[in-house]
N, C-alpha and C positions, 0 to 999 in steps of 0.2 A: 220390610224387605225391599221396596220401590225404592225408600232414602237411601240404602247400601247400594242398590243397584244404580240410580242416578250418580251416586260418591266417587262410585269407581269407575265410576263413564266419566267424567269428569278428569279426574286423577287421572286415568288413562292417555286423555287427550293431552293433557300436561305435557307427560312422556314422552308419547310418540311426539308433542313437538319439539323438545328436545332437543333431540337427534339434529334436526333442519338448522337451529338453532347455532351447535357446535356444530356443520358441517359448513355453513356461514363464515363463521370465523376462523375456521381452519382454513378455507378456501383464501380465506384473505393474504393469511401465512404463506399459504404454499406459493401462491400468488408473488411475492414478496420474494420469493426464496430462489423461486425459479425465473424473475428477473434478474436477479441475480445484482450484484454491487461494484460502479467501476473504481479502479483504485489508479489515479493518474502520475505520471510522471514527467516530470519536469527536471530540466540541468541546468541552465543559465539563463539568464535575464538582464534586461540593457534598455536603452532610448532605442537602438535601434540592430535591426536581426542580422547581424553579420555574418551570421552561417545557420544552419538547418537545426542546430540544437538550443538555439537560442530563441527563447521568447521573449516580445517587446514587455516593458514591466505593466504600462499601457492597455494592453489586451490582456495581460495578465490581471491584471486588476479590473477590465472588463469582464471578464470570466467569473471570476469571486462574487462580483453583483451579480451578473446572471444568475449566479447557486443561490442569493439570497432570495433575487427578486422570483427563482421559480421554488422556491420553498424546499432546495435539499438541505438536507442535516449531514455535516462536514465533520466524519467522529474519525477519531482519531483510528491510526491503523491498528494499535494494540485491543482495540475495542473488536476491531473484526473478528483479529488473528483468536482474544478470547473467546469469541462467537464462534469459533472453528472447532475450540475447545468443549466448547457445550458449559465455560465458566458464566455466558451469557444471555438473557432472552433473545428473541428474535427481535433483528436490529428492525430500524424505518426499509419501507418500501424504498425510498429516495434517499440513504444514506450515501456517502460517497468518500473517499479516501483522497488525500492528495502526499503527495510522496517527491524526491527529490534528491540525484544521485552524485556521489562526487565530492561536495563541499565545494563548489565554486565561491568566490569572494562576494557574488552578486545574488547569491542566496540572503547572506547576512545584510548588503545595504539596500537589497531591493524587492525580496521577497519577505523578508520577515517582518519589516515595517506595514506591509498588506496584511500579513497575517495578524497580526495586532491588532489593526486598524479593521477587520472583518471579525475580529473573534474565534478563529480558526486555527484547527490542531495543524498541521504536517509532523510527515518522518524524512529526517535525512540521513540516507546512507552515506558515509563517509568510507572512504581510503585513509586512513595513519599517517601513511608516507609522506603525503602532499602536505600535510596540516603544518601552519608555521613554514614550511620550507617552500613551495611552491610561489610562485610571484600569483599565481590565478587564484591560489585556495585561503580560505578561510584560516585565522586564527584558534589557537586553542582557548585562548581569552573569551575570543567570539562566538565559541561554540558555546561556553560555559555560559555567556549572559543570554543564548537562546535559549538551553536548558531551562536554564532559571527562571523563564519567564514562564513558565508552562506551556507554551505554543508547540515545541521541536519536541518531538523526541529521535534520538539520536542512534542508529543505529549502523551493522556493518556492509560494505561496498570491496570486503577482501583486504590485504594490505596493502599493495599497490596498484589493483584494478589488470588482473594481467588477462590475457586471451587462453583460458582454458585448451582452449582446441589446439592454437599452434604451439603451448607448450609441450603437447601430450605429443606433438610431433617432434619435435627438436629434443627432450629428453629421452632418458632412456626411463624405462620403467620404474626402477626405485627413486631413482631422482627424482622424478615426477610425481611419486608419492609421498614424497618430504616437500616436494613442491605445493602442492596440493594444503598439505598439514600446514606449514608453517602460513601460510598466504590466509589462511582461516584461524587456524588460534591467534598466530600474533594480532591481526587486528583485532579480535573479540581483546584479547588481554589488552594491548594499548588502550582501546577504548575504553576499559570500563579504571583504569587504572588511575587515567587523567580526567576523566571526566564523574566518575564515583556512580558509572548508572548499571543497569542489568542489560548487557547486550547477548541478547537471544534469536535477531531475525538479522536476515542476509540475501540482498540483492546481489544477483549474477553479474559481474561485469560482460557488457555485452548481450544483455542476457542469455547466455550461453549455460547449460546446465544438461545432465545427464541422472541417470540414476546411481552411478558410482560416486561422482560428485555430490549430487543429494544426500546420498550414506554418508560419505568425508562429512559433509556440514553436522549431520546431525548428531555422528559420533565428537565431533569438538562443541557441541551442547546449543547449536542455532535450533529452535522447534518449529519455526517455519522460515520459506522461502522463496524469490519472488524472481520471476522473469519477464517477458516484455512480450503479450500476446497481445492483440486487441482484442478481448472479451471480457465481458464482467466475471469479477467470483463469483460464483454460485455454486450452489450446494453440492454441485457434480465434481467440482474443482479440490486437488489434496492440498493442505495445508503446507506440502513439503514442498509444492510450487505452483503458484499464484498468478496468474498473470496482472499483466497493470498495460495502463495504454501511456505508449510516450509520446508525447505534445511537441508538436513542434508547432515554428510559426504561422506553417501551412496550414496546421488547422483552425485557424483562427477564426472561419466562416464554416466551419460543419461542427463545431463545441457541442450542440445542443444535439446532436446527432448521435457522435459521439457516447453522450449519459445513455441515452434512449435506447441506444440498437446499436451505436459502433459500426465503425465503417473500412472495414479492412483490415490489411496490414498498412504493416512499417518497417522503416531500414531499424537498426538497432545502435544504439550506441553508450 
């Protein structure tokens, strides 16, 4: 009777440690979760900052070391967006997005040779319109050899990046909801048309968005969607909009601020 008695005091203690056990590493999750993940954005890149949306390539590739040398994990943004899903576990504590709006031509010769060169995913939302025609934008060739390389993946920026808000004033109601319509499928269709990929996420030009707008996208098949706040995703945050932090070359001395706790706003662009 004393050995069964001893067995189960034993056994017991097991148990109840347990508990402390899994609330440990749950703690660590939540911990994780309620940090929250920032997801950056970025538009041009150059030798040198000739306006507020341009960051030097320079500092930009200062920054990429930074992420190495302080040990974040740079996963791609479909990683997240399926993390929003529940398709995947709980990302790193220090996971981080880097993102990229427009197609500028300075993506392809001076960002994405870093990204190779670092090992690192990005997503670039693109505009249609500009592609091939623009003297600033990227080629359709050039989009293709980013694909290809595995580093881009390549997603929608509308078809030609319009301002939501002052169209809603200058049209008249149906117009504006053909406006709306066409400004969101066509790009999703051109994109995946010339490029042969699944385009399903959709950055706000301007980051301008509403929830009528949110409905538009998600009824033309985007499943998530991204604006321009300065906070991380976190788990408080809908899927149907995201904020991201956009970089300019002013922040070039508060970066590490930035990952950590974010430091305000920003103009939009």
């Amino acid at each position: 009777m004393r050995t069964i008695l001893l067995t189960f005091s034993i056994l017991l203690l097991f148990l109840l440690g347990l508990p402390s056990a899994r609330g440990e590493s749950m703690g660590k999750e939540v911990s994780a979760r309620s940090t929250g993940i920032p997801i950056l954005l970025y538009h041009r890149f150059g030798p040198v900052a000739t306006d507020s949306m341009t960051v030097t390539t320079d500092v930009f590739e200062s920054q990429l070391k930074y992420l190495s040398d302080h040990g974040y994990a740079v996963i791609s943004l479909r990683q997240l967006v399926d993390s929003y899903q529940g398709k995947r576990h709980a990302l790193s504590s220090k996971a981080l997005v880097i993102t990229a709006d427009d197609g500028h031509k300075s993506v392809y010769t001076n960002m994405f040779p870093l990204l190779k060169k670092y090992r690192v995913p990005a997503t670039l939302f693109i505009y249609p319109s500009a592609i091939s025609n623009a003297s600033y934008a990227v080629t359709w060739g050039q989009l293709k050899e980013m694909k290809e390389s595995g580093f881009l993946d390549l997603q929608s920026h509308t078809f030609w990046h319009p301002n939501f808000k002052k169209d809603k004033q200058r049209l008249k109601p149906p117009e504006y909801e053909r406006f709306v319509e066409m400004q969101l499928r066509k790009s999703k269709e051109k994109l995946e048309r010339e490029l042969h990929i699944k385009v399903d996420m959709l950055a706000w030009p301007f980051g301008i968005s509403n929830d009528e707008l949110i409905n538009r996208a998600l009824e033309a098949g985007y499943v998530a969607t991204f604006t321009m706040e300065r906070h991380h995703a976190s788990g408080t945050d809908n899927i149907r909009s995201l904020p991201r932090y956009l970089i300019t070359h002013s922040d070039k001395g508060a970066f590490g601020k930035i990952l950590t706790k974010g430091n305000g706003s920003s103009g939009q662009g």
